[in-house]
Wavefront OBJ file of the C-alpha trace (Angstrom):
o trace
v 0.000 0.000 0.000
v 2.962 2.335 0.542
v 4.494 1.715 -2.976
v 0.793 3.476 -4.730
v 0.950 6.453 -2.398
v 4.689 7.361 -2.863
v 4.267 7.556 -6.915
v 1.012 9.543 -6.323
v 3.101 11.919 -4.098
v 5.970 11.845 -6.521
v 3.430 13.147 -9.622
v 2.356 15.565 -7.307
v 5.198 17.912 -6.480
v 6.475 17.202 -10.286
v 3.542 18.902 -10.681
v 3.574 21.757 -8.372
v 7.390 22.188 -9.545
v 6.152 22.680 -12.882
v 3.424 25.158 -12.374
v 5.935 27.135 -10.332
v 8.482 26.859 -13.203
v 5.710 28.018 -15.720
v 4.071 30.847 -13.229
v 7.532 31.927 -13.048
v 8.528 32.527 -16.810
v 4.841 34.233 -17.724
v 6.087 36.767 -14.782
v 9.602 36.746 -16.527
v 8.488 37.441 -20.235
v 4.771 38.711 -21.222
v 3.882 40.589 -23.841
v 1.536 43.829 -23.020
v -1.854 45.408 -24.163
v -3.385 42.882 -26.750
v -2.323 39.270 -28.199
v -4.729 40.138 -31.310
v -5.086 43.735 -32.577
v -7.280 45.067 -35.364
v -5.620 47.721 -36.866
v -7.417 50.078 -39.178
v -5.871 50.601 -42.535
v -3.398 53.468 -43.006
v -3.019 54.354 -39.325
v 0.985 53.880 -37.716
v 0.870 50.669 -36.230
v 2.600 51.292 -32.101
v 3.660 48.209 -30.803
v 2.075 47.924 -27.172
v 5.494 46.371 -26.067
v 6.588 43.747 -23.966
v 8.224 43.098 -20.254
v 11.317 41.300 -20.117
v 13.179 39.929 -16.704
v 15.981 41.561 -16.679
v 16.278 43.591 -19.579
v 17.450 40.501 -21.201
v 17.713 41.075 -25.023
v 14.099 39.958 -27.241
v 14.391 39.413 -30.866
v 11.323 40.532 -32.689
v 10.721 38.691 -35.663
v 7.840 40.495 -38.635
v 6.830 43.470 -39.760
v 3.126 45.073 -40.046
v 2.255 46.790 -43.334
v -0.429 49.582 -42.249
v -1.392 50.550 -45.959
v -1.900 46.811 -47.149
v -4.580 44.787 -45.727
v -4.078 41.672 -44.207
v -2.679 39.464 -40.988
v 0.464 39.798 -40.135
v 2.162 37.954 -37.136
v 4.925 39.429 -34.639
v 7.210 37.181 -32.643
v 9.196 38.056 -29.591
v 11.939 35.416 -28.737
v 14.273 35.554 -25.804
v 16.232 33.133 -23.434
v 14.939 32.344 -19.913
v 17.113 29.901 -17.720
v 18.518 28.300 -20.763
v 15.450 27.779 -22.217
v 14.367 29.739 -25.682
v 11.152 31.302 -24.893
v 8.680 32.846 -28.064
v 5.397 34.782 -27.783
v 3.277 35.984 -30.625
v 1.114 38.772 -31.261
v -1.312 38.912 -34.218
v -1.967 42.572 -36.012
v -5.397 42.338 -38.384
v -4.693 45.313 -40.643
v -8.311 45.959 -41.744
v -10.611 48.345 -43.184
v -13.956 49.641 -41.565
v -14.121 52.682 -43.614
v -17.323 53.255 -46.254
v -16.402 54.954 -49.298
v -17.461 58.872 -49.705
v -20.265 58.967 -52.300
v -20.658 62.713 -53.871
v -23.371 63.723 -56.280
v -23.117 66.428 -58.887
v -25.310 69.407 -58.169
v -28.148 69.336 -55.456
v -29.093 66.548 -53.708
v -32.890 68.279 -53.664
v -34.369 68.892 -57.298
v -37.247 70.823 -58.486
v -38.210 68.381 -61.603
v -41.598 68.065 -63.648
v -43.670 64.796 -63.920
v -43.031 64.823 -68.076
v -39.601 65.382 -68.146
v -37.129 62.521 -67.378
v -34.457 63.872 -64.907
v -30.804 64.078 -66.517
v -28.462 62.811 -64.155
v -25.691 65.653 -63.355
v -23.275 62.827 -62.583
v -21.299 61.093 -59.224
v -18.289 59.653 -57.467
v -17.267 57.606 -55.581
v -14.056 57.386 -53.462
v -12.687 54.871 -50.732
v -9.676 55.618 -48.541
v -8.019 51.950 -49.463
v -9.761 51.066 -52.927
v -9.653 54.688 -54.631
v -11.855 55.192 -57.093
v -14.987 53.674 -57.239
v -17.198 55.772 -59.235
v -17.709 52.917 -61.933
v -18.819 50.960 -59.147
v -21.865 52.774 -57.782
v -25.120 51.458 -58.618
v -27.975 53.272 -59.057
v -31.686 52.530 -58.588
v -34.819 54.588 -58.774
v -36.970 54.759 -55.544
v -39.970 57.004 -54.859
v -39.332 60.496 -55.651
v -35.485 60.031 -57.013
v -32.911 57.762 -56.739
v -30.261 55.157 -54.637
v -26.457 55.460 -54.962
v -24.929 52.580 -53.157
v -21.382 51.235 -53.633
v -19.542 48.489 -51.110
v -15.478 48.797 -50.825
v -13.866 44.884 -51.146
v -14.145 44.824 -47.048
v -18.187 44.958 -47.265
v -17.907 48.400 -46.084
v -21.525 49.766 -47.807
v -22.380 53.615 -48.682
v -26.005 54.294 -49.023
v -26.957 58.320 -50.871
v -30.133 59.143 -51.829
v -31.244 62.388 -54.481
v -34.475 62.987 -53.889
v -37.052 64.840 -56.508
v -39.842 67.515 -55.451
v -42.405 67.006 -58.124
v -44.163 70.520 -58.683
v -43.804 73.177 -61.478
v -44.874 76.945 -60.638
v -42.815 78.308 -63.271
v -44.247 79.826 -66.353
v -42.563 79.509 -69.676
v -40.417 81.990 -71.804
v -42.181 83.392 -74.413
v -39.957 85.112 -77.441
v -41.291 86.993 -80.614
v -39.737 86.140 -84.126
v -39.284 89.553 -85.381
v -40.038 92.610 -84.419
v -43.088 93.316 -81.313
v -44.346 96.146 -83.905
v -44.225 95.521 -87.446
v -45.805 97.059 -90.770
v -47.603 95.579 -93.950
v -49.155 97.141 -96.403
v -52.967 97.325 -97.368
v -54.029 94.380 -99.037
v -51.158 92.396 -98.909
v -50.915 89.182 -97.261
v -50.179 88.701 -93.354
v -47.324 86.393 -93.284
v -47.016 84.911 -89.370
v -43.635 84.523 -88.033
v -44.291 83.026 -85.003
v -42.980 82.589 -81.643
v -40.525 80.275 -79.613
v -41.341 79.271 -75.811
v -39.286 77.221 -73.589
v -40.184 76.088 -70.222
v -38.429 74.714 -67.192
v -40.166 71.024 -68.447
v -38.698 71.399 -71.914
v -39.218 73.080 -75.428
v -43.469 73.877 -75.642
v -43.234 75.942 -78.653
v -45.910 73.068 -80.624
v -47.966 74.898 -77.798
v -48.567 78.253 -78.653
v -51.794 79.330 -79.771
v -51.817 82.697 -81.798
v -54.695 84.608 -82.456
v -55.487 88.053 -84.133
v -57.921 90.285 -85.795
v -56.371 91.439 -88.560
v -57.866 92.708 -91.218
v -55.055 93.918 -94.489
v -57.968 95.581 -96.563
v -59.021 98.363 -93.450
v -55.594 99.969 -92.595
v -55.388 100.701 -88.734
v -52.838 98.933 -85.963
v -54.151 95.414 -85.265
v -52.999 92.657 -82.410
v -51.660 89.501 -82.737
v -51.422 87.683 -79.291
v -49.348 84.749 -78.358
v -49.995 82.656 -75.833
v -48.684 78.996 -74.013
v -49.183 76.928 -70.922
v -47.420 74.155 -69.615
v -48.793 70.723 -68.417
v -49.253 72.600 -64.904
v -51.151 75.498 -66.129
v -48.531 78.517 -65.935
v -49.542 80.861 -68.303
v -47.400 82.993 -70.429
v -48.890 85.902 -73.061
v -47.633 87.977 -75.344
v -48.578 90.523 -78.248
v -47.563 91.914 -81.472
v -48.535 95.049 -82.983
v -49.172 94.824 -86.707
v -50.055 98.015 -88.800
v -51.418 98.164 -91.832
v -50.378 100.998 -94.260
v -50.425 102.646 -97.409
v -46.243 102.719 -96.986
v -44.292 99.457 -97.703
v -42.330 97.611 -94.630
v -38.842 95.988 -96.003
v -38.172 92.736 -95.011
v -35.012 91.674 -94.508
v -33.108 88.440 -93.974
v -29.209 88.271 -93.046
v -27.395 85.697 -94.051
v -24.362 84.611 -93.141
v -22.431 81.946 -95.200
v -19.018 79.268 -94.600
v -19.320 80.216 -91.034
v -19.157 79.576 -87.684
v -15.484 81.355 -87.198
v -13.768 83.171 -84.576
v -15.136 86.429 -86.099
v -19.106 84.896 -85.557
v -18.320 85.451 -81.999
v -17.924 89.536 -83.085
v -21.174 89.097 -85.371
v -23.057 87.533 -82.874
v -22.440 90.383 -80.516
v -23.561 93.103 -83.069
v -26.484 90.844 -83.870
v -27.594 90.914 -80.160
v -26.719 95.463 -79.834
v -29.444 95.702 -82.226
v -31.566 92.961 -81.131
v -31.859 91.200 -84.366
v -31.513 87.555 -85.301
v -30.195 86.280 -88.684
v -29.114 83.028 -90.240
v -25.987 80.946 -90.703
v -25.857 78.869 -93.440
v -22.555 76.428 -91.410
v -19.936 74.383 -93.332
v -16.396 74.487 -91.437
v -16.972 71.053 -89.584
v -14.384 72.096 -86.584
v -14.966 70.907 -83.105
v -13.494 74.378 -81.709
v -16.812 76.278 -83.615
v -19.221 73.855 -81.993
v -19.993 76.456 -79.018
v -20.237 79.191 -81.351
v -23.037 77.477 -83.725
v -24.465 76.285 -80.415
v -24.029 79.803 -78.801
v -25.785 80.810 -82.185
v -28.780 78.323 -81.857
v -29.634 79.109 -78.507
v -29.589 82.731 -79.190
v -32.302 82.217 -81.489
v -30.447 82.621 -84.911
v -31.359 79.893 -87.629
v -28.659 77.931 -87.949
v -28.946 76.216 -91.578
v -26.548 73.787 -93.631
v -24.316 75.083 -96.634
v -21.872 72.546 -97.522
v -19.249 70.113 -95.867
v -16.215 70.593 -98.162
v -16.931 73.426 -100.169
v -14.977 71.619 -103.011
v -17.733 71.686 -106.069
v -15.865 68.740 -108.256
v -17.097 65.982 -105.743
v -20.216 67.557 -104.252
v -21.444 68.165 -107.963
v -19.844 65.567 -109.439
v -23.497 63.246 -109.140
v -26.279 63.706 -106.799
v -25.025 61.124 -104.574
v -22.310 62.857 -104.103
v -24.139 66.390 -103.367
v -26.758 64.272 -101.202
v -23.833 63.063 -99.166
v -22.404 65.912 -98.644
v -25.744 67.948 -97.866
v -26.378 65.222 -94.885
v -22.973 65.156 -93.452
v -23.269 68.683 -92.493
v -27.075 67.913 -91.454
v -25.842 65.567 -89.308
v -23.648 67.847 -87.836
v -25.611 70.439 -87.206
v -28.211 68.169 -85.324
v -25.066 66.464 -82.952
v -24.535 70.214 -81.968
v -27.586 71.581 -81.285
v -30.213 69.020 -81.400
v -32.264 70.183 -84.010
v -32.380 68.561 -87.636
v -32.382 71.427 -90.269
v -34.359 71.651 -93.213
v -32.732 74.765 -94.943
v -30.302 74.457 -96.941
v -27.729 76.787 -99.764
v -26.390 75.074 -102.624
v -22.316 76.690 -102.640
v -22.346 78.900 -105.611
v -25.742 79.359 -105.180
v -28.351 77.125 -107.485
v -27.394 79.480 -110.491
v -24.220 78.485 -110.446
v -21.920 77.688 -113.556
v -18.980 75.771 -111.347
v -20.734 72.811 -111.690
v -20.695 73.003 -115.655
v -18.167 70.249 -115.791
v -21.808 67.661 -115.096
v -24.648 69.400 -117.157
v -27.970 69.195 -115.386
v -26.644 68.712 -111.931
v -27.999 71.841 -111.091
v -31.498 71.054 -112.306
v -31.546 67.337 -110.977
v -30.601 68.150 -107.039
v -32.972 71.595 -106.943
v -35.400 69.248 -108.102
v -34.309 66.438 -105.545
v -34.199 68.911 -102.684
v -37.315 69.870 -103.134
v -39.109 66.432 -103.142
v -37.321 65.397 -100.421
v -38.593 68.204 -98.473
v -35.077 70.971 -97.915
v -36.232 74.524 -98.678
v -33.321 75.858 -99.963
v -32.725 79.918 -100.279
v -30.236 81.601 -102.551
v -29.979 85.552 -102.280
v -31.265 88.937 -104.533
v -29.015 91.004 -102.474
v -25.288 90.836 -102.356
v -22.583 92.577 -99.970
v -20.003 91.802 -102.772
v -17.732 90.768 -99.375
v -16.594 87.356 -101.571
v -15.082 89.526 -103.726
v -10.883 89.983 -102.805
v -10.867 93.740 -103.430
v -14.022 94.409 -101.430
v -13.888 97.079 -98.428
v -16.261 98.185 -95.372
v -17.845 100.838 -97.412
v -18.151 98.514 -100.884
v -19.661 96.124 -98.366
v -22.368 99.196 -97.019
v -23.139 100.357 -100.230
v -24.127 97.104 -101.918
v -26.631 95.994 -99.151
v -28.147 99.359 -98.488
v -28.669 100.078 -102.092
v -30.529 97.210 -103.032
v -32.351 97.137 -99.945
v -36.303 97.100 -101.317
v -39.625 97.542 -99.411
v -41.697 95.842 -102.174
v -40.613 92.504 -101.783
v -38.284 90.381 -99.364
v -34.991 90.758 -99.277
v -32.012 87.840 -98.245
v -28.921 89.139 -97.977
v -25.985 87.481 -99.068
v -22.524 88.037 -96.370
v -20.217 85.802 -94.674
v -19.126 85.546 -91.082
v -15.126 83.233 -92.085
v -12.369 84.615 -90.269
v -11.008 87.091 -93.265
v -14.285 88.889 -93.649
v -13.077 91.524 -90.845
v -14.961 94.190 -93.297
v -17.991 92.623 -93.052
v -17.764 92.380 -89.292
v -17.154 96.110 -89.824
v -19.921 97.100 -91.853
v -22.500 95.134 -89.990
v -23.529 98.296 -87.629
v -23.689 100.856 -90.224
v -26.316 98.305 -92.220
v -28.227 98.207 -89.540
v -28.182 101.472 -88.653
v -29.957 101.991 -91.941
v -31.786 99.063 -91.986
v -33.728 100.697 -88.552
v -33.303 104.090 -90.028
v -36.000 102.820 -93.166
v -38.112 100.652 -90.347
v -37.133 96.876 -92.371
v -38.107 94.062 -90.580
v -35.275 92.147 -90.299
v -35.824 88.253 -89.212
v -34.249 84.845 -89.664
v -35.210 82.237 -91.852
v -37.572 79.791 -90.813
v -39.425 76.780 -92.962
v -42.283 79.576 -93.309
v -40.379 81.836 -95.311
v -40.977 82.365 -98.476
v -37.821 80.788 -100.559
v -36.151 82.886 -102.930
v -34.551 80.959 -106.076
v -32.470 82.165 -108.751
v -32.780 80.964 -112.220
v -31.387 77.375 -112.231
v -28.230 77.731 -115.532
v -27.256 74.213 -115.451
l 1 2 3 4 5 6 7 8 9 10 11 12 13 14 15 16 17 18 19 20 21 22 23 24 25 26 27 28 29 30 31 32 33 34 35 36 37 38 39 40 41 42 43 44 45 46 47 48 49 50 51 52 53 54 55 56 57 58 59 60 61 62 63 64 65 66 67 68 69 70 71 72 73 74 75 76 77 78 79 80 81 82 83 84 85 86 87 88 89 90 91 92 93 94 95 96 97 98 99 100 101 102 103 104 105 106 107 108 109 110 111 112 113 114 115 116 117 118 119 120 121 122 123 124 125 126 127 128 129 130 131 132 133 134 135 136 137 138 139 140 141 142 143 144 145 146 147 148 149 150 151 152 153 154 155 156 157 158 159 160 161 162 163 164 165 166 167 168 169 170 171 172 173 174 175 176 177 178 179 180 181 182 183 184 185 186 187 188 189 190 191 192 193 194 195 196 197 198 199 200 201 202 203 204 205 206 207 208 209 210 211 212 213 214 215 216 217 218 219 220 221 222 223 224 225 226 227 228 229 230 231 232 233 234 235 236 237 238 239 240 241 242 243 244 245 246 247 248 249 250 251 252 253 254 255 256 257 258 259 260 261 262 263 264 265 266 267 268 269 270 271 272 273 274 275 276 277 278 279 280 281 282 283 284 285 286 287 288 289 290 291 292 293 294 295 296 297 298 299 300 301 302 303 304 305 306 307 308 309 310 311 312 313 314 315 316 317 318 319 320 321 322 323 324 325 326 327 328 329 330 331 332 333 334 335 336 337 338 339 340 341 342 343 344 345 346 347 348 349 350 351 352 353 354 355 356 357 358 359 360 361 362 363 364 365 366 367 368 369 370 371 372 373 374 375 376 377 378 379 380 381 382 383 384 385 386 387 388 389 390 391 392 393 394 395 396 397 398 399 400 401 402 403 404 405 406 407 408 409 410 411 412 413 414 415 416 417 418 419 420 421 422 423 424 425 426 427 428 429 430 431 432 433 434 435 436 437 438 439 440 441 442 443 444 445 446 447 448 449 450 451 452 453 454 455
C-alpha cells in the first residue's frame, strides 16, 4: 500500500514544480496590451510592447504593413534559464471605412412629372480602394434615386437624391421679329411666329396665336401669343401689326461658310441691335461647336451650306451632293439638337462651277425639293466674296438694293477674313432701322427665294 501512495506523491510535487516553473517565466516574459489587434488601414501601427526579466535582449521577428490589408504575425523570442522562450502577437490590418459617395449638383431637385431627370453625374471614393465611381449602382426609388457602392471589405455607402415634383414656373415666351411691325394694305399677313421654352422642356408646338387682322381696313391690329405648360402657368404675349399705305422691307441676313472666330464679333452686333439672322454652317471644326451652339440658342437659324466646299465631288453626281448635304445635317443636329431643313447650294443654285456635269444643277434643286429641304439663294449681295471688297463697298451694296416691295435675303459671310464685313454690320443696320425693315431669320415659313437654275 505504501508503494501506490509514494508515486502519487511523486506526480504531485512534479507537478507543483512545474506550475511554479511556468508561473515563473509568464512573470519573466509577457507581452503587453493585446495578443490580437485590429488595426485600421493606413493608421501607424505602435507596438504595445513587452516586459522582459531583466532587460534581457528579445528578438522581434515580422513586420506590419499599415497601408496593405491583411494578418500579419509578430514574434518576440528571448532566453529564460537556458530555455528559448517565443510569444506571438497577431496585427489584423483591416478596413472599416465606407467609401465617400458625392453627387453632382443638389441633392434636392425641383423636376416636372413629363420630363425625365438628366443625371448631373457622381463619385465615388474609398480611402483603401480609390476610385470607385464605376462601381456605384444606381436605382430609382420614390421620388429620385439610390447610390450605393460596397469597398472589397463589405464596407456599404447608401446616398439618396431625392425629386420635389411641382412646377410653378411659367414659360419663356420670345417673338420672331419685331413686337411692332408694318404691312401694307391688301397684302398678305405672313405669321412669323414665336418660340417658348419652359423649365419642363421646349413647348413651342404649344402656342396658340390669335389676331384680328384685317389687311384691306388699314389701322394697328394685335396679334397675341400665348402657351401653358402641363401645370397650367400661363405665359402671353402681343404683337402690334399696322397696316399701311407705306411698304415695310423685309429683310433676312445671311451669313455663309461660317461659324469662325469672327461669328463670336457678329453675334455680338447681332444681339446690340436685337436682331436675329441666319448661318448657313460648313467648317466642320470641333473648336466652332460652341459658337453654332451659342448661335442656336440665341435664337439665330442655324442652316446647312456645304461640308467641303470643293464643287468637283459635291457636284460631281447627286449622290455625291446628297452626301455631302447630310454630313453637315448631321452635324448640325449632334450640336444643337435640331435637324435642319434649310439648306444653300455653294455657288448658289445658279451656279456655272458645276458646268463640268450638265444638269446637276437642275436634278438636285429638283431632288431637294421632293425630299422636303427649302433651300434659299440671295437677290441682295454685300459683294464681301469679292478679294478687293472694303467696309464701305460692303455698305453700299446691301443698303442700295435694300427694297420695301418685296423680301430681301442678304448674301454676307461671317469666315475669319471677312473683318470688313464684321465692320460694316452696324452701319447696315443702322440703316436698316433708319427705313423701319423688318429684319428676321429664316424659318421653314419663309418664303424661298430661287435664282434661275443655268445648269
Amino acid at each position: 500500500m505504501k508503494k501506490p501512495l509514494t508515486s502519487f506523491l511523486k506526480i504531485l510535487i512534479s507537478l507543483s514544480t512545474l506550475l511554479i516553473l511556468v508561473s515563473c517565466s509568464k512573470g519573466d516574459f509577457y507581452l503587453k496590451g493585446k495578443t490580437k489587434i485590429n488595426l485600421e488601414v493606413h493608421t501607424d501601427y505602435v507596438d504595445p510592447g513587452y516586459y522582459i526579466k531583466d532587460n534581457q535582449s528579445v528578438l522581434i521577428d515580422g513586420f506590419v504593413d499599415s497601408d496593405t490589408l491583411g494578418t500579419y504575425t509578430l514574434t518576440y523570442t528571448t532566453t529564460l534559464k537556458d530555455k528559448v522562450v517565443s510569444l506571438e502577437r497577431v496585427v489584423n490590418v483591416v478596413d472599416t471605412t465606407a467609401p465617400v459617395i458625392t453627387l453632382n449638383g443638389s441633392e434636392e431637385n425641383l423636376v416636372c412629372l413629363s420630363k425625365n431627370y438628366l443625371e448631373e453625374g457622381f463619385s465615388a471614393l474609398d480611402n483603401y480602394d480609390g476610385d470607385l465611381s464605376s462601381s456605384i449602382i444606381v436605382s430609382p426609388i420614390k421620388n429620385g434615386f439610390m447610390y450605393k457602392v460596397s469597398d472589397q471589405s463589405g464596407n456599404l455607402t447608401e446616398l439618396t437624391r431625392g425629386f420635389s415634383i411641382e412646377d410653378t414656373q411659367s414659360p419663356t415666351l420670345d417673338l420672331i421679329g419685331s413686337e411692332s411691325i408694318k404691312i401694307q394694305k391688301d397684302s398678305q399677313y405672313i405669321e412669323y411666329g414665336a418660340l417658348a421654352e419652359d423649365n419642363c422642356g421646349d413647348v413651342s408646338s404649344k402656342i396658340i396665336i390669335t389676331n384680328n387682322i384685317q389687311t384691306s381696313v388699314l389701322g394697328t391690329y394685335t396679334v397675341t401669343y400665348s402657351v401653358s405648360d402641363e401645370n397650367d402657368n400661363t405665359t402671353t404675349k402681343t404683337r402690334e401689326v399696322i397696316v399701311t399705305d407705306e411698304a415695310q422691307a423685309i429683310v433676312y441676313l445671311t451669313f455663309d461658310d461660317g461659324p469662325s472666330s469672327l461669328t463670336l464679333d457678329v453675334l455680338d452686333v447681332l444681339e446690340t441691335y436685337k436682331v436675329k439672322a441666319t448661318f448657313f454652317v460648313w467648317t466642320k471644326k470641333p473648336e466652332f461647336e460652341p459658337i453654332m451652339l451659342e448661335a442656336y440658342q440665341k435664337g439665330h437659324t442655324i442652316a446647312l451650306h456645304t461640308a467641303s466646299h470643293n464643287y468637283n465631288v459635291i457636284y460631281a453626281s447627286t449622290t455625291n451632293y446628297f452626301n455631302d448635304l447630310y454630313s453637315v445635317q448631321s452635324w448640325v443636329k449632334e450640336v444643337t439638337g435640331s435637324t435642319s431643313m434649310i439648306f444653300r447650294f455653294p455657288g448658289g443654285s445658279s451656279n456655272t462651277s458645276s458646268d463640268f456635269n450638265p444638269g446637276i444643277m437642275t436634278k438636285v434643286t429638283t431632288l431637294a425639293t421632293q425630299k422636303g429641304f427649302h433651300y434659299f439663294d440671295w437677290n441682295v449681295s454685300s459683294g464681301d466674296g469679292s478679294n478687293d471688297t472694303t467696309t464701305e463697298k460692303i455698305i453700299y451694296n446691301v443698303t442700295r438694293n435694300i427694297k420695301s416691295t418685296r423680301i430681301n435675303v442678304v448674301l454676307m459671310h461671317d469666315s475669319k477674313n471677312h473683318q470688313a464685313t464684321l465692320d460694316a454690320l452696324p452701319e447696315i443696320l443702322n440703316y436698316l432701322q433708319s427705313i423701319g425693315a423688318l429684319v428676321l431669320p429664316i424659318t421653314m415659313e419663309t418664303p424661298e427665294i430661287h435664282h434661275a437654275v443655268n445648269n
